[in-house]
VMD Tcl script that draws the C-alpha trace (Angstrom):
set ca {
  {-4.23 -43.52 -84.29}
  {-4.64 -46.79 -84.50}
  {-8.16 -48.23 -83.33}
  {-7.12 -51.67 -82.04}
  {-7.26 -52.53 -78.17}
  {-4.55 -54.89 -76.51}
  {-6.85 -58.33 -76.47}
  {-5.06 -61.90 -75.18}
  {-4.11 -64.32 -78.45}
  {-6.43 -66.81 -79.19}
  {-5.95 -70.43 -78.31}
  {-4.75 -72.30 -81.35}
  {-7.23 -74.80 -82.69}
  {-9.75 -77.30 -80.72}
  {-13.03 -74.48 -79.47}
  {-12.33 -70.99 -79.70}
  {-13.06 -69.17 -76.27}
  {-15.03 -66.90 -78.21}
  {-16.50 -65.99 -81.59}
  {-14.08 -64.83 -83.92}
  {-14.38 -60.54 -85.12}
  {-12.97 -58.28 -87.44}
  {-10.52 -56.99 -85.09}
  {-9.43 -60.47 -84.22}
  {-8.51 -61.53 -88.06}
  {-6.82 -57.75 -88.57}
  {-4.70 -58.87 -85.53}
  {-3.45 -61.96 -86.94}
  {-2.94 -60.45 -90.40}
  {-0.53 -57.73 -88.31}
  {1.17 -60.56 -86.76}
  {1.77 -62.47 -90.21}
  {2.76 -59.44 -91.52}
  {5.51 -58.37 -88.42}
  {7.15 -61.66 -89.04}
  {6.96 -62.58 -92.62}
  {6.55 -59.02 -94.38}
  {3.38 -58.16 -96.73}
  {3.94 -60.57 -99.55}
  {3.44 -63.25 -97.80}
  {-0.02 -62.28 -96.00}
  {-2.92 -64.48 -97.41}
  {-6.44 -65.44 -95.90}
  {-5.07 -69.07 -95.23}
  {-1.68 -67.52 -93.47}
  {-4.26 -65.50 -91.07}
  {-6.38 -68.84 -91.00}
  {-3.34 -70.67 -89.43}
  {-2.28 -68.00 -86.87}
  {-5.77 -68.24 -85.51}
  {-5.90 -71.53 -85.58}
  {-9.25 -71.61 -87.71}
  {-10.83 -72.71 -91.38}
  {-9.96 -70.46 -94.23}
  {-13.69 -70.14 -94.66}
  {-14.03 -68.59 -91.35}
  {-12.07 -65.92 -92.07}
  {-13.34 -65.67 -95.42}
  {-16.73 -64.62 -92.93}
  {-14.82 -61.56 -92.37}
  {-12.54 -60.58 -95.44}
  {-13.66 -60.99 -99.27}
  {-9.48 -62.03 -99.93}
  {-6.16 -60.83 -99.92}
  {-6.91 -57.77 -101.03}
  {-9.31 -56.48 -98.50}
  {-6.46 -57.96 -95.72}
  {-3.90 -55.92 -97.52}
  {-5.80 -52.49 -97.39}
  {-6.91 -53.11 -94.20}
  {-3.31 -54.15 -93.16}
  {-2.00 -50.81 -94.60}
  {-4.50 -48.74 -92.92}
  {-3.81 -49.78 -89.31}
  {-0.27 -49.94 -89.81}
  {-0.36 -46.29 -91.01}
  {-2.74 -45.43 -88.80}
  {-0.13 -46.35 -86.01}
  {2.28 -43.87 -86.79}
  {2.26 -40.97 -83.85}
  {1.11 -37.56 -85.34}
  {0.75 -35.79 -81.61}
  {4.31 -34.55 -81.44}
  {4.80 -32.32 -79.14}
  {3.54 -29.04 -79.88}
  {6.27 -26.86 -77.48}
  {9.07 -27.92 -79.62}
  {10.38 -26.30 -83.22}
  {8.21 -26.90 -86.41}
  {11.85 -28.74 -88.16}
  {11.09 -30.97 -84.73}
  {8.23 -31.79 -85.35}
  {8.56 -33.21 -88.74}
  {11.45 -34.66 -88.19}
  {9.70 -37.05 -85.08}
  {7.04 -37.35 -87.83}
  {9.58 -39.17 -90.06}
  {11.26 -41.07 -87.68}
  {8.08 -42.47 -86.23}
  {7.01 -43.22 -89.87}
  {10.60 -45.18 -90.01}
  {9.84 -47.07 -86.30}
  {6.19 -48.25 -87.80}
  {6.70 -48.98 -90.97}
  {10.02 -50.97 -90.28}
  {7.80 -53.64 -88.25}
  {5.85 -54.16 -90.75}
  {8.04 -55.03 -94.07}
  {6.37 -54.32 -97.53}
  {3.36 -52.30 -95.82}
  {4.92 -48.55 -96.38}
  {5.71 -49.04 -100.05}
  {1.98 -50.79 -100.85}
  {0.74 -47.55 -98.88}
  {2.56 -45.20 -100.76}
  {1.37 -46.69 -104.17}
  {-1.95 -46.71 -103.60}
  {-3.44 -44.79 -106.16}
  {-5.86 -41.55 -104.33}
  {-3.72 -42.77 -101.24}
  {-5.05 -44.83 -98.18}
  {-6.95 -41.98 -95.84}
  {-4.16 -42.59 -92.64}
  {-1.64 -42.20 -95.59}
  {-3.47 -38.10 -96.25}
  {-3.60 -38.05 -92.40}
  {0.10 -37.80 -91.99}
  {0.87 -35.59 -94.88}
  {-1.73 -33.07 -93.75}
  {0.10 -32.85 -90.55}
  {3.13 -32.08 -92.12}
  {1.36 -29.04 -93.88}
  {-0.17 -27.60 -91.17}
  {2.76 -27.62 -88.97}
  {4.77 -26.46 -92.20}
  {1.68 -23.66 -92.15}
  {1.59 -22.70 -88.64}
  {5.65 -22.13 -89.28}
  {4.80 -19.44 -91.13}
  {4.78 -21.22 -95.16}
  {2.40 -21.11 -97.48}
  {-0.11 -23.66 -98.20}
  {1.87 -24.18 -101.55}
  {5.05 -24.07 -99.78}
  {3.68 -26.56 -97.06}
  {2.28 -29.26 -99.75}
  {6.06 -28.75 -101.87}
  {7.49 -30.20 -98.07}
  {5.41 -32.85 -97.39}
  {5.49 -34.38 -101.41}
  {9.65 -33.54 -100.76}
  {9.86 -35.78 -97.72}
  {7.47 -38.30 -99.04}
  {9.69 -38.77 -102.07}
  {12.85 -39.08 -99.30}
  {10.79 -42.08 -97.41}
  {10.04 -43.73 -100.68}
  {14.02 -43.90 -101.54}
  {14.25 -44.86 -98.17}
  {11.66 -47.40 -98.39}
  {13.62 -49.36 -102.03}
  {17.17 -49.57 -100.25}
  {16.59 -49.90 -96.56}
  {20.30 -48.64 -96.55}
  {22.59 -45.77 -97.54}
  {24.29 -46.11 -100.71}
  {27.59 -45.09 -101.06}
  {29.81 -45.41 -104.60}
  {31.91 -48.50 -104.26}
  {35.17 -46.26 -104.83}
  {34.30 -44.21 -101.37}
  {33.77 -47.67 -99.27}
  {37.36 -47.18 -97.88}
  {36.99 -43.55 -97.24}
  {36.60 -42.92 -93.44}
  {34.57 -40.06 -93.72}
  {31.90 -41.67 -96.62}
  {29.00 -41.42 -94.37}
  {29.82 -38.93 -91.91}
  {26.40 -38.36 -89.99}
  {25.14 -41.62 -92.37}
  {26.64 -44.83 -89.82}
  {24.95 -42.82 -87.07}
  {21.46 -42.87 -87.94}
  {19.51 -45.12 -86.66}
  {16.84 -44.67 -89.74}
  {19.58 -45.78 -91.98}
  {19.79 -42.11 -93.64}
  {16.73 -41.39 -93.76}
  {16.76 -38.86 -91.06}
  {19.75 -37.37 -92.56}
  {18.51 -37.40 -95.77}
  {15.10 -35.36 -94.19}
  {17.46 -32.84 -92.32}
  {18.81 -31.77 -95.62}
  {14.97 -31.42 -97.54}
  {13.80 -29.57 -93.88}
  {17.36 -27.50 -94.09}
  {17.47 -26.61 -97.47}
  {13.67 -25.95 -97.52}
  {13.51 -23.00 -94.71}
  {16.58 -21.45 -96.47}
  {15.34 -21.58 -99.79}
  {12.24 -18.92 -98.54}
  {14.56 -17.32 -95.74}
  {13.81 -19.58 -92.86}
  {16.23 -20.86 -90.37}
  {15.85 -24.28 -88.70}
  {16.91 -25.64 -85.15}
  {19.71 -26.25 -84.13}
  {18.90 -29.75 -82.98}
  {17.64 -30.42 -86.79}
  {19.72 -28.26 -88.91}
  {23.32 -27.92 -86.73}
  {25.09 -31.11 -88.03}
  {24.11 -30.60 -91.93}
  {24.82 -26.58 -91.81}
  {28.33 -27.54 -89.52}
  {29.41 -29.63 -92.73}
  {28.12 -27.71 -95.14}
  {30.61 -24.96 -93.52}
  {32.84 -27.71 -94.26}
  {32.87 -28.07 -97.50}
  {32.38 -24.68 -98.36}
  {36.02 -23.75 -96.69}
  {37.54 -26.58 -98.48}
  {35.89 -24.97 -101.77}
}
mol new
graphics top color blue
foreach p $ca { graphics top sphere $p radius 0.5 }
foreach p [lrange $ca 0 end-1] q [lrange $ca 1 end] { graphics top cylinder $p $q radius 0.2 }
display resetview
């Protein structure tokens, strides 16, 4: 969870109401990051939006590189692990996923720097242990659990290079090229993660929801009586 409180933007140069903090500069590197994605996030971009001296920030930040792994933690750190608890363990992941998909998407370039980080930024283990130990309190193994959570991580990655579904330039035409695809708000990646959570509980004799699993087993039917 994010440790930031709501505060009121600073007035942009002349006196500053108030001393400047930490919290304020990781604010303004959020905002430069919202609107102009993670490459472009520099101590003198985060000078400007507070209307202050790159050296004052400097106060606060050794350089880009502290900005950007502080950047990536909050961001990650934003994503909402307290599904709800009442509903199926497939549920659960799957809100996982899509909130990943809702945070990250505000912040452009912030979900692939946190997924190459080599040892991986703490919020980063945060959200794949609570994949495991809902995949664990389903009834997997802790083996079984970890093989989920690396699947689904690999799923965001694609997800994370093409922003889009791809589909072969000889299907465009085809009506029924992204059946279940155009709907997804997540751009397939919540389709793509019903299939790993779908294909996952059968491969060790598990069944999923029908809110997660009925549209990918319904055309899997499909294709299996056109076979």
């Amino acid at each position: 969870m994010s440790m930031l409180g709501s505060k009121p933007a600073r007035t942009r140069g002349g006196r500053q109401p108030e001393p400047l903090g930490r919290d304020d500069v990781l604010r303004a590197a959020l905002a430069v990051v919202a609107r102009h994605g993670l490459p472009d996030l520099t101590v003198k971009a985060v000078a400007d939006e507070l209307g202050v001296t790159s050296p004052a920030v400097y106060h606060y930040v050794d350089g880009k590189a502290v900005l950007v792994e502080r950047v990536c933690a909050e961001v990650a750190a934003e994503v909402r692990l307290d599904v709800d608890p009442s509903s199926a363990w497939d549920e659960q992941i799957l809100a996982i996923v899509q909130g990943m998909h809702d945070t990250f998407a505000r912040y452009p370039g912030v979900g692939e720097r946190v997924l190459s980080f080599k040892g991986r930024a703490p919020a980063a283990n945060a959200i794949a242990a609570r994949i495991v130990d809902i995949a664990r309190g389903a009834g997997f193994s802790s083996g079984e659990a970890v093989g989920l959570s690396n699947a689904l991580q690999l799923v965001f990655a694609g997800w994370l290079l093409r922003q889009a579904p791809f589909v072969p330039d000889r299907l465009v035409a085809d009506a029924d090229h992204c059946e279940g695809v155009d709907d997804d708000p997540a751009g397939g990646l919540t389709t793509a993660a019903r299939f790993v959570l779908v294909g996952f509980a059968a491969s060790y004799g598990q069944t999923v929801s029908a809110a997660v699993g009925g549209g990918v087993v319904q055309r899997s039917s499909t294709l299996a009586r056109r076979q």
